[in-house]
Backbone as JSON, one array per atom type, in Angstrom:
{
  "sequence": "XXXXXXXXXXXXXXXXXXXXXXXXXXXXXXXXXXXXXXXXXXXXXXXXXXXXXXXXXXXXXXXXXXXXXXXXXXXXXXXXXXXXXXXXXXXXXXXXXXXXXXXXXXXXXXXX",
  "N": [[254.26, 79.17, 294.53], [255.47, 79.73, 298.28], [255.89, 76.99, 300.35], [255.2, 77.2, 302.8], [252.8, 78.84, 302.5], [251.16, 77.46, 301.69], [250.97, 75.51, 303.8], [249.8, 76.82, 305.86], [247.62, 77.73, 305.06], [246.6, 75.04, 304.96], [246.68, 74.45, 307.37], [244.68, 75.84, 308.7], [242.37, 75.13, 307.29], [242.29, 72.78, 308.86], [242.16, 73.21, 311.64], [239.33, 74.47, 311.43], [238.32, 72.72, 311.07], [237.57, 71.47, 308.48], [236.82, 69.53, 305.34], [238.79, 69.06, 302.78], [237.21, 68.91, 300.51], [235.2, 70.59, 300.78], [236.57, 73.37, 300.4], [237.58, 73.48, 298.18], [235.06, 73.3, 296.5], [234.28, 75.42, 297.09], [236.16, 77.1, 295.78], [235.61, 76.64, 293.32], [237.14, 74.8, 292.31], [239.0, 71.42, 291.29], [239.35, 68.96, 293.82], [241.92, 67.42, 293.54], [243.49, 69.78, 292.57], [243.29, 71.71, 294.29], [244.68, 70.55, 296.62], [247.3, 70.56, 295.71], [247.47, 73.22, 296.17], [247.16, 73.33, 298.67], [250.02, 71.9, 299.13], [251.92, 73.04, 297.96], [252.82, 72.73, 295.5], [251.82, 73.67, 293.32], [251.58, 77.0, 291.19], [250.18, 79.54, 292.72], [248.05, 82.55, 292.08], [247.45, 86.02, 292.78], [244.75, 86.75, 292.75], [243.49, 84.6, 293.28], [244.69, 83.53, 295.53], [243.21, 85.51, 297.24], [240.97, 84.81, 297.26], [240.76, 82.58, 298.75], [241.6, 83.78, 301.28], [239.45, 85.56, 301.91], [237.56, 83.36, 302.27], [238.58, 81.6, 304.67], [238.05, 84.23, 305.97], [239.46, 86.36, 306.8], [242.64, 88.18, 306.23], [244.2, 88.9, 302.9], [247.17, 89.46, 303.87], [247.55, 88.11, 306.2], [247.48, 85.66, 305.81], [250.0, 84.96, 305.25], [251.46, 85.78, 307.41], [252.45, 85.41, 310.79], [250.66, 85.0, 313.99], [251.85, 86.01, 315.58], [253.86, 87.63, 313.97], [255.72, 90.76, 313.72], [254.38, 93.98, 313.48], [256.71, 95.15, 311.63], [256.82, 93.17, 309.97], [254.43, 92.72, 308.96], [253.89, 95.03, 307.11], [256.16, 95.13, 305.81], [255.2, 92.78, 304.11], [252.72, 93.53, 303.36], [253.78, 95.46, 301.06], [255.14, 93.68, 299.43], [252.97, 92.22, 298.48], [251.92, 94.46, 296.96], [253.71, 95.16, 295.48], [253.51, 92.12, 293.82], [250.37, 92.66, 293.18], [251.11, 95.33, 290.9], [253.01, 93.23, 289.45], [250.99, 91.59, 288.57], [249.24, 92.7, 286.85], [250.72, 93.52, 284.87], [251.06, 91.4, 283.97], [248.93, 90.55, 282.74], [248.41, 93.25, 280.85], [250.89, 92.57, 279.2], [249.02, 89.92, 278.35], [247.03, 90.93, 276.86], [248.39, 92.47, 274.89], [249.42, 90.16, 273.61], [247.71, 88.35, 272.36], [246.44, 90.78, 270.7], [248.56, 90.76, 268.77], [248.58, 88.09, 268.39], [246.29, 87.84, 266.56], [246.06, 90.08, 264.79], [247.97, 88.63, 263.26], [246.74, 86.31, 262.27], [244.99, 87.77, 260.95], [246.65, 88.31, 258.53], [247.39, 86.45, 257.82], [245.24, 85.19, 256.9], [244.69, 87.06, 254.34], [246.41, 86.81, 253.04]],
  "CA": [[253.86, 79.49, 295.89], [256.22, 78.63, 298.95], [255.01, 75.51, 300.77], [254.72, 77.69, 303.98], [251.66, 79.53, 302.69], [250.51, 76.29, 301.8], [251.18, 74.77, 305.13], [249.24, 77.81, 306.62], [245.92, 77.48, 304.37], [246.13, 73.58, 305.47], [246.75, 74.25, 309.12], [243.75, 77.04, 308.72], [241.78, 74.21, 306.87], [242.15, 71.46, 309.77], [241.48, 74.2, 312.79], [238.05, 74.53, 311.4], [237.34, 70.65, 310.54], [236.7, 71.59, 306.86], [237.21, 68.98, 303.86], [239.34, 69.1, 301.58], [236.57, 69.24, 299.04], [234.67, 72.13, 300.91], [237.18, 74.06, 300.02], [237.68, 72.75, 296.87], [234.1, 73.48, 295.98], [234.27, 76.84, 297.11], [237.06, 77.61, 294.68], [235.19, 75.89, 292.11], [238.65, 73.97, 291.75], [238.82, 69.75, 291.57], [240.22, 68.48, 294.96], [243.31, 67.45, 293.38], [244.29, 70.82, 292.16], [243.25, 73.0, 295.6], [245.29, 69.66, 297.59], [248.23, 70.92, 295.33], [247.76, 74.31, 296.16], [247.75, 73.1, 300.43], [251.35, 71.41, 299.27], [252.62, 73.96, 297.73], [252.87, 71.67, 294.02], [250.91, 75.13, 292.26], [251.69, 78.27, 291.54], [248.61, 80.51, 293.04], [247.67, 83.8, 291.39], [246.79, 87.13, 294.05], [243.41, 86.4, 292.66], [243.06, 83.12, 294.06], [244.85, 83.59, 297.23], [242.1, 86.57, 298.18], [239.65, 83.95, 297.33], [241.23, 81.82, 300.03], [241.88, 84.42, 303.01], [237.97, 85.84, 302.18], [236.79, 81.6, 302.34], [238.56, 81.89, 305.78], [237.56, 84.97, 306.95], [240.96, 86.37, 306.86], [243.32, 89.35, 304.86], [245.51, 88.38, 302.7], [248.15, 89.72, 304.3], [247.44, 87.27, 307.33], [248.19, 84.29, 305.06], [251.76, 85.33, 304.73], [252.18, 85.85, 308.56], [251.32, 84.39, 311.75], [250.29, 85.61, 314.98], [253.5, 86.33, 316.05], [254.46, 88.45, 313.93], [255.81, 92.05, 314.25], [253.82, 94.5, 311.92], [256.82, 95.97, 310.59], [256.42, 92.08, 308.61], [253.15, 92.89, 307.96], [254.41, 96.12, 306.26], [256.92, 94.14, 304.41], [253.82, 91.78, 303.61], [252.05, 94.76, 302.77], [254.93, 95.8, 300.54], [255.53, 92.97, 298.52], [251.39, 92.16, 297.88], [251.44, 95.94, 296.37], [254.58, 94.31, 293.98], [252.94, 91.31, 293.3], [249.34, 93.15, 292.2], [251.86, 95.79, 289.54], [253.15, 92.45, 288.07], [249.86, 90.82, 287.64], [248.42, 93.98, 286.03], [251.5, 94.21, 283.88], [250.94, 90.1, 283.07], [247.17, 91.04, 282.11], [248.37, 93.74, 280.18], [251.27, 91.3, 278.04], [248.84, 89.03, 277.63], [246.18, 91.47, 275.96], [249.07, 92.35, 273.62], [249.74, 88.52, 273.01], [246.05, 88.18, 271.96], [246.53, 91.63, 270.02], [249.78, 90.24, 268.28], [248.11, 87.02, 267.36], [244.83, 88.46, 265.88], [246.83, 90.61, 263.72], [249.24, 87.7, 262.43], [245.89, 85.81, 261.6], [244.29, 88.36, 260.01], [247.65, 88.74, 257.9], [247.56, 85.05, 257.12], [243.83, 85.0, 256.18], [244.96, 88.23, 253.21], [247.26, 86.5, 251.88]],
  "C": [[254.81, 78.79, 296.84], [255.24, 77.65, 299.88], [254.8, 76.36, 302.16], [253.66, 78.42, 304.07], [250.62, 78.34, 302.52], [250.51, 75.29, 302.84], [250.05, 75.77, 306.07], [247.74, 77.51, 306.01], [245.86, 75.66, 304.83], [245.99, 73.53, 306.64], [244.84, 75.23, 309.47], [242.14, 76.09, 309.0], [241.54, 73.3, 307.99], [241.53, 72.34, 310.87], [240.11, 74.3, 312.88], [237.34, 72.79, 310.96], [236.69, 70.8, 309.31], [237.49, 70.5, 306.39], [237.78, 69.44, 303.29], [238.5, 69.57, 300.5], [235.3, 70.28, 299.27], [235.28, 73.32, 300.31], [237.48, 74.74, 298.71], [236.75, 73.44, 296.0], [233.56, 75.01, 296.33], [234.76, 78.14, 296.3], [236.83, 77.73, 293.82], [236.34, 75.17, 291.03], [238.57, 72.11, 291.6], [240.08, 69.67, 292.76], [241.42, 68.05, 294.58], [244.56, 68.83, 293.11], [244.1, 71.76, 293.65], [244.72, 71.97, 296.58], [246.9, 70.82, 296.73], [248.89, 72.27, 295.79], [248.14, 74.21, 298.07], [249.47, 72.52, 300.33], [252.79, 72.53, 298.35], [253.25, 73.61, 296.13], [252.56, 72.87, 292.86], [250.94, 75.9, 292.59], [250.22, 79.41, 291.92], [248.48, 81.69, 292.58], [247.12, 84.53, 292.99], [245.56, 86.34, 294.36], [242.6, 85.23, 293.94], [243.51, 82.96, 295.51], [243.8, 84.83, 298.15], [241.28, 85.37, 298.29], [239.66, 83.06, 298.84], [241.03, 82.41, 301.33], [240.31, 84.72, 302.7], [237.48, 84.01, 302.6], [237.19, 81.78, 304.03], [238.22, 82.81, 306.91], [238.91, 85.9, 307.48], [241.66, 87.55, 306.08], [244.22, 88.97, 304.12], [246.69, 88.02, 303.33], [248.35, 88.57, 305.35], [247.44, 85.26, 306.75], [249.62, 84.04, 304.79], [252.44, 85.45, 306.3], [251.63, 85.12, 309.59], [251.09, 85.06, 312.91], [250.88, 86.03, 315.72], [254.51, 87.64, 315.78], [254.44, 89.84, 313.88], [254.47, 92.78, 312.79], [254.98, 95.09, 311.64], [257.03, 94.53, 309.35], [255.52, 92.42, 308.33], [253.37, 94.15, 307.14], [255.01, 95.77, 304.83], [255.82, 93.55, 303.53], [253.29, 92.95, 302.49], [252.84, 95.49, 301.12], [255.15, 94.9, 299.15], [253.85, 92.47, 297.82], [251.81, 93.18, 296.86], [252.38, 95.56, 294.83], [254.15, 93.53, 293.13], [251.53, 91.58, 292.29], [249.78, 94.12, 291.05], [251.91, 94.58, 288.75], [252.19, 91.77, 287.59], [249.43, 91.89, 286.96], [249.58, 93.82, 284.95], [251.51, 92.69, 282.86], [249.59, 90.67, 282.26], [247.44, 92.23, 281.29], [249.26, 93.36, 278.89], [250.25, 90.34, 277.51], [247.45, 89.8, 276.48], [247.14, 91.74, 274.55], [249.3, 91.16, 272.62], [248.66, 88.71, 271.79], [245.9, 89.19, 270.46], [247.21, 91.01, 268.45], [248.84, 89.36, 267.51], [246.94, 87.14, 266.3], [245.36, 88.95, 264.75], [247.68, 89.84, 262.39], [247.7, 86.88, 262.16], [245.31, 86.35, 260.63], [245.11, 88.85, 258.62], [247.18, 87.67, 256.59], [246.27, 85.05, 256.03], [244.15, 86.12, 254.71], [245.6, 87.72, 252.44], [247.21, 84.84, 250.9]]
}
């Protein structure tokens, strides 16, 4: 994650006078690992960044920009989300093969 979306979910965070471990406990994350995710230390999944803009009240997309900017960024925005949800679908579909793969090579082992 770059540290500017994580600068944005912390600035978001202070605006409303939330805790650290409101947040935290919203995620159902331990305050050291959400702090990581305000510094930009952890990589964040889509998943978890909806979780975030819904906690604020917010669209994704509006975690990536600021009030400033034009929509044809939010397009872009728009644009690169739509990229980002293909490659998680296409991780979630490597890792069912993984899973596949390994099942198979156990059930090899166990035959022989």
């Amino acid at each position: 994650m770059t540290p500017s979306i994580g600068k944005k979910i912390k600035a978001l965070r202070k605006q409303r006078g939330w805790p650290i471990r409101l947040i935290a406990a919203q995620l159902d994350i331990s305050i050291p690992a959400y702090s990581k995710i305000e510094t930009g230390y952890t990589d964040v999944n889509i998943s978890r960044l909806e979780q975030i803009a819904k906690i604020f009240e917010l669209s994704l997309v509006s975690l990536f920009t600021d009030c400033a900017t034009t929509s044809t960024s939010s397009e872009e925005v728009s644009i690169v989300y739509e990229k980002l949800r293909t490659k998680q679908l296409e991780i979630i579909d490597l890792q069912k093969q993984l899973i596949k793969i390994h099942d198979e090579i156990r059930a090899f082992s166990a035959s022989t």
